[in-house]
C-alpha positions, -999 to +999 in steps of 0.1 A: +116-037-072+108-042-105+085-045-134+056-010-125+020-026-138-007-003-140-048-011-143-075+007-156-091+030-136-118+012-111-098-023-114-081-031-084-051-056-067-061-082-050-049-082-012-027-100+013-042-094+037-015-113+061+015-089+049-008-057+043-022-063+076+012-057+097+004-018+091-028-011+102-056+010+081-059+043+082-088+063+100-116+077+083-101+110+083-062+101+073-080+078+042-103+110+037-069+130+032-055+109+013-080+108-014-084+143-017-045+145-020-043+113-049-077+129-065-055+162-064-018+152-072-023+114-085-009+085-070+023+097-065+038+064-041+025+029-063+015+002-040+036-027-035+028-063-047+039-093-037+032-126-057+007-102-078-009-089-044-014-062-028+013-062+004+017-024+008-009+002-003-041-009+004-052+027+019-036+044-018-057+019-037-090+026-021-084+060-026-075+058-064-108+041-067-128+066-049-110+093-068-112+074-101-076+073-103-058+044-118-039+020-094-002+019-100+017-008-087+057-022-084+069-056-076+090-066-047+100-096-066+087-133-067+119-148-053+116-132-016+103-156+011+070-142+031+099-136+057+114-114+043+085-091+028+071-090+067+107-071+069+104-050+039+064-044+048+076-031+088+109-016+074+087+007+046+057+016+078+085+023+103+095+053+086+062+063+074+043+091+084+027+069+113+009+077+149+035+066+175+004+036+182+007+026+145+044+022+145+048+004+175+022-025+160+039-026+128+073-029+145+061-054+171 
C-alpha cells in the first residue's frame, strides 16, 4: 500500500460501493462509537482506496465527517485486478472486530 492522501476536513472519498459493500455497515450504535472514539483519538486506521475510491472504510469516513476530522486514506495500488481487492477487502474484515453474522457475509 502506498502513497497516504489526505483531504481537508468535510471533503470526502468517493465510494465503491461493489468492494466496500462485501463488509457490511455498521449499526447505529457501532458507527455512534466509532465517532466518538475518531472525534476523541483521530482517525487512527486510514481508509483504503482503490482506483481513488473508497473500498475499505466507509464507516471511519462518515465518522471523520461527523466529527470534523479529516479523512486519511492509503492506496492498495492501481495494478490489482477487482479480484484480488475482493480478497484483500474479506481478508482485512475477517480479522476485524466483526459480529460472528458480519464475518460470515464478508467471508461468503
Amino acid at each position: 500500500m502506498t502513497n497516504e492522501k489526505t483531504l481537508k476536513i468535510g471533503e470526502v472519498f468517493p465510494i465503491n460501493e461493489k468492494l466496500a459493500g462485501i463488509v457490511p455497515m455498521a449499526t447505529p450504535a457501532e458507527q455512534e462509537a466509532l465517532t466518538a472514539n475518531i472525534m476523541e483519538n483521530g482517525l487512527i486506521e486510514p481508509v483504503v482506496l482503490w482506483l481513488n475510491e473508497i473500498v475499505d472504510g466507509r464507516c471511519r469516513q462518515l465518522a471523520c465527517k461527523v466529527a470534523g476530522v479529516a479523512v486519511r486514506a492509503i492506496n492498495l495500488g492501481d495494478e490489482l485486478t477487482e479480484e484480488e481487492v475482493v480478497r484483500w477487502v474479506k481478508g482485512a474484515n475477517t480479522r476485524r472486530n466483526l459480529t460472528m453474522a458480519q464475518k460470515i457475509m464478508v467471508a461468503s
